[in-house]
N, C-alpha and C positions, 0 to 999 in steps of 0.2 A: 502417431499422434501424441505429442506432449499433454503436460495438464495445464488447464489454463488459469488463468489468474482472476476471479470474479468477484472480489468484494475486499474492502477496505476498513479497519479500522484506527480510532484513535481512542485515548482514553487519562485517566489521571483520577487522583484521590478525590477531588469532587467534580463533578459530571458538566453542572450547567455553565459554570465560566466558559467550560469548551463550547456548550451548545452555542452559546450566546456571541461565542466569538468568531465564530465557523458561520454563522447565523448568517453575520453583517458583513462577515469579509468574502465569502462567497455567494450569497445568495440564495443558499439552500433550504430546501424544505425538511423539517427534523420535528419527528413525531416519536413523541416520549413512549415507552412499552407499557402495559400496564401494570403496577408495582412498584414502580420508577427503576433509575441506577443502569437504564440503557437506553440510546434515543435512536429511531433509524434515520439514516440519510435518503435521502431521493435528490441528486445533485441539480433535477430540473436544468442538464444541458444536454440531453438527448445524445450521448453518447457519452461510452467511458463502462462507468461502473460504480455502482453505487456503495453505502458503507453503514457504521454504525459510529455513536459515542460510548463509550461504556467508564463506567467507576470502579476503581480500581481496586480490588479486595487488598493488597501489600501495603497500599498506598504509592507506590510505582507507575510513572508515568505510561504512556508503550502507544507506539504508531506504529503499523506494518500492514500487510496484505494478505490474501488468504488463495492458497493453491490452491483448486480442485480437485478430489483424489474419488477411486469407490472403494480402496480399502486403505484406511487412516493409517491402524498399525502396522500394516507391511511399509508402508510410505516413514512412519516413525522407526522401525528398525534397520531400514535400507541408510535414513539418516545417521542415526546413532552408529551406525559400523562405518560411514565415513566421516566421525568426528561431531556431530551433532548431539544435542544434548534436551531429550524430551520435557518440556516444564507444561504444558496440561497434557494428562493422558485423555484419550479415545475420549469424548462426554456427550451423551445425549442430550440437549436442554426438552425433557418432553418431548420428544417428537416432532419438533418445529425443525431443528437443526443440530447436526453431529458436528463437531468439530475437535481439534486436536494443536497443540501447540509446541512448534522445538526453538532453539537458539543453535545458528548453525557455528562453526569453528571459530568463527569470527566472536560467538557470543550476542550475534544480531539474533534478533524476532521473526520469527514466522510464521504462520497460520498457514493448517488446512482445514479443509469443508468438504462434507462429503458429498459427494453427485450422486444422483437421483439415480434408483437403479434403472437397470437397461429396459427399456421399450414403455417406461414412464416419464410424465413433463415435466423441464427442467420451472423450477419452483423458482430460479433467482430473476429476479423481474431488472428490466436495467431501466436510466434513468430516464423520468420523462420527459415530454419538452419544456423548452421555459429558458429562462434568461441566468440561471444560475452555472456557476461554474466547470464542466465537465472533470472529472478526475480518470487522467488514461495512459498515464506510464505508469511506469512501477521501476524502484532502484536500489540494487544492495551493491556500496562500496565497502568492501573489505579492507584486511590489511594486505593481502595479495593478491592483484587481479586474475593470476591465472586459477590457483588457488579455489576462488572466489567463483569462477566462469566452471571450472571444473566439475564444481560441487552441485551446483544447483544442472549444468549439462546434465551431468549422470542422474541426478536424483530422479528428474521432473521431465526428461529429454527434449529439452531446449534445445533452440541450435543458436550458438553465438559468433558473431563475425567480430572479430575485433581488428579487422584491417585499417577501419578508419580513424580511429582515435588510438595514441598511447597507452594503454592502461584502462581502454573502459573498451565494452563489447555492446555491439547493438543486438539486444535478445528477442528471437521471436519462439514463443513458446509454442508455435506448431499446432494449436487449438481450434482454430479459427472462430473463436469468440472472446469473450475478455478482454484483456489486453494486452500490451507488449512492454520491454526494458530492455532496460542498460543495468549490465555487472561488470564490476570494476573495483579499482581503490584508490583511497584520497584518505588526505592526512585524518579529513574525520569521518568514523564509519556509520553508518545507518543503513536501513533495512527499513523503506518509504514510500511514500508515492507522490506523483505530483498533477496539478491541476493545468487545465490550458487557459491563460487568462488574456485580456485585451491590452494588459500593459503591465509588464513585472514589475516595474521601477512604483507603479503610483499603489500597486498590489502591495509591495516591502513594504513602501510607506504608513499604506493604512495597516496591517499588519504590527507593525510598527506603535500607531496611536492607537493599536486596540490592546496593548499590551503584549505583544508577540516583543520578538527581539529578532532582528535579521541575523542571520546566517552566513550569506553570500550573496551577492546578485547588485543588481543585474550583471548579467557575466555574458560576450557574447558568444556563441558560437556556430563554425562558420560565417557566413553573410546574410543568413536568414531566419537564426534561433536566438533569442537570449532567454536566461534561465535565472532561478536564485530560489533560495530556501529562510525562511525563517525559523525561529521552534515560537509555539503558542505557548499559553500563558501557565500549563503545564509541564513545561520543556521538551514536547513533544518539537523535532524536525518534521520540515512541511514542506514541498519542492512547491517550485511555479513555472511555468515555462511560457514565452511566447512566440509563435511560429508563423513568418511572414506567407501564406499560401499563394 
């Protein structure tokens, strides 16, 4: 069994532009911590996986996704001796949530979260129903696809096919919950995730007049996908994708 992928975050030097723009562009429900300086997501599309906002202590943007592990720093050392480069160690926030943070070869973001010991309930609740936008791939394009397939295979034991596309792998992390991705590379790299929306082209757009800046998109691919990515109003990258069922 691989580890799976179960939570998302974004973030930037100040907090609410993002809330406020995630808000309107996907329809989500975002419930401030108490304290401030972190908001949760409940993406209200009844699948996927849900996330948070956070403010950024560097002042440093950062979008990425959080692996599931039960022991963080063997997961952090297993990275580090394949080129990985730890930037939070092990932290407990209280007792609410352990988490851990590396940059892999490439220099991408990634998160892990610890799972719930053996024969206790898993605490990460997924998203409810509702008309908001689901968040359920996950995507890290490196500078070398094999590279890139290699690293996160070995770490996390994915299994990736990359028989159908050039240079990207379709990843199923073998979990059977979370969600699933594509590893690969393209001229530009990130370590992201992306939303399933009703229509990518009118998604760019508002994106677009809410101070986002597109990316790429609509792009199609095959006969029954088209995709596209903006970064928000923190230069955070944000995929989109839409898939004719």
């Amino acid at each position: 069994m691989g580890n799976a992928v179960v939570h998302f975050e974004i973030g930037g030097p100040d907090d609410q532009p993002l809330v406020a723009f995630y808000q309107q562009l996907f329809g989500w429900d975002l419930q401030a911590m108490p304290g401030g300086g972190y908001t949760l997501i409940d993406t209200r599309g009844g699948s996927g996986i849900n996330g948070g906002i956070g403010k950024s202590q560097t002042g440093e943007p950062w979008s990425t996704f959080y692996v599931e592990a039960g022991d963080l720093q063997a997961v952090l050392d297993r990275a580090e001796s394949m080129g990985a480069k730890t930037v939070m160690p092990v932290t407990d926030f209280g007792g609410m949530v352990t988490i851990a943070m590396f940059t892999d070869p490439d220099g991408l973001l990634v998160g892990l979260v610890k799972s719930a010991d053996p024969g206790q309930p898993q605490d990460q609740q997924g998203p409810s129903a509702g008309s908001g936008e689901p968040v359920d791939w996950f995507e890290v394009l490196g500078s070398d696809a094999g590279r890139t397939q290699r690293f996160y295979a070995d770490l996390f034991g994915w299994t990736v096919d990359s028989s159908g596309f050039p240079g990207y792998g379709m990843t199923d992390t073998g979990a059977g919950r979370g969600i699933q991705g594509g590893l690969g590379a393209g001229e530009q790299r990130w370590a992201t995730i992306y939303a399933r929306v009703a229509d990518v082209a009118q998604t760019l757009a508002k994106a677009d007049s809410l101070g986002g800046a597109r990316v790429y998109g609509p792009m199609a691919v095959g006969d029954s996908m088209q995709t596209g990515a903006f970064r928000d109003p923190a230069g955070n990258v944000f995929g989109v994708y839409h898939r004719a069922d």
